[in-house]
Every structure is written in structure tokens, then in C-alpha cells.
N, C-alpha and C positions, 0 to 999 in steps of 0.2 A: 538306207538313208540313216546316217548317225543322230543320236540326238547333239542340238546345237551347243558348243562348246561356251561352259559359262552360264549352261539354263540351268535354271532352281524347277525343277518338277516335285510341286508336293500334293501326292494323292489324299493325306490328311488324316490319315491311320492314327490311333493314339502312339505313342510312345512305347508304350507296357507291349506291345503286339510284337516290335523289332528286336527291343530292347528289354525287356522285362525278366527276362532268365538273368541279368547280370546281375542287379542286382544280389539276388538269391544264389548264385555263383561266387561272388566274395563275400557275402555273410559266411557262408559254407565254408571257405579257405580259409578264410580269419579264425573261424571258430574251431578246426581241426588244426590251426598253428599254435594256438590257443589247450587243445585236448590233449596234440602233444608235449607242449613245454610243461604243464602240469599233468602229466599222466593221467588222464579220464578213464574212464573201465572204458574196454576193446570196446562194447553195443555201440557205446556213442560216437566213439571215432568212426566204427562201420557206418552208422547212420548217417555221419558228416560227409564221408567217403562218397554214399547213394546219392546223397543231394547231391554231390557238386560232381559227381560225373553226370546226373539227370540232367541238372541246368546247363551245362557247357553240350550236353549234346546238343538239349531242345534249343539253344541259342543256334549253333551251328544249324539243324535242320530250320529254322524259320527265317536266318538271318541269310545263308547261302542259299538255301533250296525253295522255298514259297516267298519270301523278301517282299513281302507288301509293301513294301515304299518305293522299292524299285519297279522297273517294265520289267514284267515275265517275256519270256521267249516263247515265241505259238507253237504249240505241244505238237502239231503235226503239221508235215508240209503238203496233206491232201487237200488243205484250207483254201479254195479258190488259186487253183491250180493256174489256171490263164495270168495270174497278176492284173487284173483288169475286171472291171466291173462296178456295181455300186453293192455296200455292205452296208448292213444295218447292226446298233450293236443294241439292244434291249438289256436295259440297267446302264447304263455307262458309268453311274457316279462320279468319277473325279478325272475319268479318262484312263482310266488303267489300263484295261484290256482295250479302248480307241487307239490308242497310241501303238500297243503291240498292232496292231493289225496293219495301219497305217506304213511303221516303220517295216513289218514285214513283206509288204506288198505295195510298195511306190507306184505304182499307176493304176491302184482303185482309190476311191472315195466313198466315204462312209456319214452316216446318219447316227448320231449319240443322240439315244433316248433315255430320260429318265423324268419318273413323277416329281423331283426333284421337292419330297415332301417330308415327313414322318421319318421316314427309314432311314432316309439321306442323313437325316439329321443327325439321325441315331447310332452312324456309322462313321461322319466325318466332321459332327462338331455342328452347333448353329452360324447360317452365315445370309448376310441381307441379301446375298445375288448370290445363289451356288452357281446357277448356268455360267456365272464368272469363273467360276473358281475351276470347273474343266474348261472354259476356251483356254485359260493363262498358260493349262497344262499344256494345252495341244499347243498352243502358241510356241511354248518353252521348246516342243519334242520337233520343233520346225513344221508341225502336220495341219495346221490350222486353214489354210487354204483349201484343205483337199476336204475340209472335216463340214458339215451343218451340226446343229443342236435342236432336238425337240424335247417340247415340254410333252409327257403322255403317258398311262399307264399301261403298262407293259400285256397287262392283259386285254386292252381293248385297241390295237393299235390304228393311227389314223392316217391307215395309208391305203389304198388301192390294191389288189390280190396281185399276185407275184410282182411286184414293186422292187424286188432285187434280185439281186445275182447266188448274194451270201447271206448270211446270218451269223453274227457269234452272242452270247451271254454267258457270260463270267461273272460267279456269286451272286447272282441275283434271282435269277427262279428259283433255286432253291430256299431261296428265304420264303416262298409264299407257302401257305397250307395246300393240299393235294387238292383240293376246286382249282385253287390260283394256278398249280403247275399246269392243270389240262387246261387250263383258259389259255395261260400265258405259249403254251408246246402248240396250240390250235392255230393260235395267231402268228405265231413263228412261218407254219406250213402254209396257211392265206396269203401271208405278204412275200414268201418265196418261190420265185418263179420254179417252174416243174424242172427238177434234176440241180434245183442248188443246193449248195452249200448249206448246212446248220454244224457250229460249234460250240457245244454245249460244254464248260466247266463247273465243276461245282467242289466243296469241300469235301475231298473223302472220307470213307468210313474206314479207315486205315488203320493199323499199329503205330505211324509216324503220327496221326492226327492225337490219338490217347497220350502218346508218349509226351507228347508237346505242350499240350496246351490243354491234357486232362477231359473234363466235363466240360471245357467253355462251350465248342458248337456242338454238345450233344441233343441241340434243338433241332437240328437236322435230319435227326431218324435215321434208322436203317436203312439207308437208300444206296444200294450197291449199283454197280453197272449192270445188272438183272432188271430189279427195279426202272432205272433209266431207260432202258432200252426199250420196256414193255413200255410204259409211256411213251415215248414216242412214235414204236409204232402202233400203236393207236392213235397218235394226230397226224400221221402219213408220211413216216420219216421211214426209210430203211439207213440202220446203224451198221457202216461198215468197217470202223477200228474205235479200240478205245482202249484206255491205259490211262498210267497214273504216274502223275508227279508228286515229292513233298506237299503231301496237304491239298493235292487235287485228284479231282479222277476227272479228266476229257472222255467226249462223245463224238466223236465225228461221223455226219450222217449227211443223207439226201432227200430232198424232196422227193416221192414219187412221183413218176410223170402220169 
């Protein structure tokens, strides 16, 4: 299903996230046009030289490859294989990863949850109705029909034991401390019926993540797909693929039955 010709989809990302290498990409150019028309010692032109291959990379790796303002494409196609079912998406924030799902899979319907508090805010700006601010999206992506919204937090979910099909979370458990993960990966495997779907993304611990964006998410911890996996099984997931995009690592796993 394409998104609707003429829709404004805004997930709410700052600016600095898409955009933020340009800047620092023409300071760099200016000032090595600059080093060569007045002959500067070689360090400083090598040094101009680093920045601006740095920032024209990390723009290209954020701007083409993780693109936070755009819909990511779903990392694998074992994600609810049937195309049918009901998906939960725990953290939705602004519809990010709702919409991936939705537009990958046209005859399931999914459940956007988020505490829609603190973090929200902390991520996408203060706003008097955020639950507005992802329906507009889903509305924009054409998915609005197929989509619900709950208010709830992620680690205590208030739904019924295997209540769905699927499960995805994208950048959201990992934002919590290592109690929150085993709460939030427990309730994932309660609310999913025995042999679904779990899609877990989260922000890699990569060379593209350093290169990119430095120390920003180095709040994240060492948490490799080692890590992940122990985690999960331990809340009763068996993990059957996982890999990496620009700035993510997926988990694709299952309920055990």
C-alpha cells in the first residue's frame, strides 16, 4: 500500500538528527576554500579535509540509511508471514515503525501503544494531544482504519495473554534500564499468542553508530545481539535471525509454544 499522495507524515525528530552533519559539512568546505586560497600549514587543511569527509559520510549514513523522518522498510520478511492477523506495536511514538508495518502487511491490523509521557516528550517535542499527533500520521500513511491507539506502559501491558498474532518494538525498550527490558520482553511473550511473531529493533552498537553520531546514544550500553538474545530467551522467545541496518540491529524471534 503506498503512502497517500500529498501526505505530510511528520514523526517529529529534531532537525540536528536528519540534518545536522550539513551544517558542519559547509563550515568544513568554506574553511578548506579558505586554507587553500591563503596557504594554511598542510595539519589544518588535513584536519578540514577529516571533517568534511566525516560529516558528508555521517549525513549520507543517517540521511539515506536510518532516515528518522522517513518510514524504514521491515528489516525482514519473516515478520508475520501469513500478512494477516492482529500486531501490537509497544512504544509507537509518532507511528514510525506503525506505519512500517501496516504499509508492509495490508490485511493485518495493529495496536499503537505508548505511555505517551516523559520520554515522548523528550523525543518529539511538548504537544497538548501526542495520541493526535500519531493518528495524523497513520491517517497521512492511509493506515488509520486498520490502526487502534492505547495509552499504557510498555511494561505492564493491559491486554489479555496471547492477545495477538505479532509483536514489533522499535527504539523503545531499549531506552529502559535492564529491570524495564525483562519487564517490558515478559509482557511482549504474555500478550503473544504461542509461535508469534516478536520484532525487536533497537540502536546498534556498531562502527556506523560511532562514526555518526559519536557518544550521543552511548546511553545504550553494550548490548549486542549476544546480549539480546540472552534476554529474550529468558522471557520465552526463541531468536531465529538477526542483522543489522544503518544504526539498527533487528531480532526476529518466537513465542515458544
Amino acid at each position: 500500500m503506498p503512502i497517500l499522495a500529498g501526505a505530510h507524515i511528520d514523526f517529529g525528530y529534531p532537525w540536528w538528527l536528519s540534518y545536522g552533519h550539513l551544517p558542519i559539512m559547509a563550515s568544513a568546505v568554506s574553511l578548506l576554500v579558505v586554507a587553500y586560497w591563503r596557504k594554511w600549514p598542510r595539519w589544518s587543511m588535513l584536519v578540514l579535509c577529516l571533517l568534511t569527509l566525516w560529516s558528508s559520510t555521517a549525513f549520507v549514513v543517517q540521511r539515506f540509511g536510518f532516515n528518522a523522518n522517513g518510514v524504514p522498510k521491515l528489516p525482514t520478511q519473516s515478520f508475520l508471514r501469513s500478512d494477516t492477523g492482529r500486531v501490537l506495536d509497544m512504544g509507537a511514538g509518532t507511528g514510525r515503525s506503525s506505519i512500517m508495518i501496516l504499509v508492509s502487511r495490508p490485511q493485518a491490523t495493529l495496536v499503537a501503544v505508548d505511555l505517551f509521557a516523559e520520554s515522548f516528550e523528550q523525543h518529539f517535542g511538548p504537544s497538548p494531544n501526542p495520541q493526535q499527533r500519531l493518528l495524523a500520521n497513520l491517517k497521512a500513511a492511509g493506515v488509520d482504519r486498520r490502526a487502534t491507539i492505547e495509552t499504557a506502559d510498555i511494561r505492564k501491558l493491559p491486554f489479555e495473554a496471547g492477545a495477538f498474532d505479532a509483536i514489533v518494538s522499535a527504539y523503545a525498550i531499549d531506552h529502559l534500564d535492564r529491570k524495564g527490558i525483562d519487564q517490558a520482553l515478559s509482557e511482549a511473550a504474555r500478550a503473544l499468542k504461542p509461535g508469534g511473531d516478536f520484532l525487536l529493533m533497537v540502536i546498534a552498537n556498531e562502527p556506523w553508530d560511532a562514526l555518526t553520531f559519536g557518544p550521543l546514544f552511548e546511553h545504550m550500553g553494550p548490548r549486542d545481539a549476544v546480549w539480546w538474545t540472552a534476554h529474550l530467551q529468558q522471557a520465552g522467545f526463541q531468536v531465529h535471525e538477526h542483522g543489522t541496518r544503518p544504526l539498527t540491529l533487528y531480532l526476529a524471534a518466537r513465542r515458544s509454544m
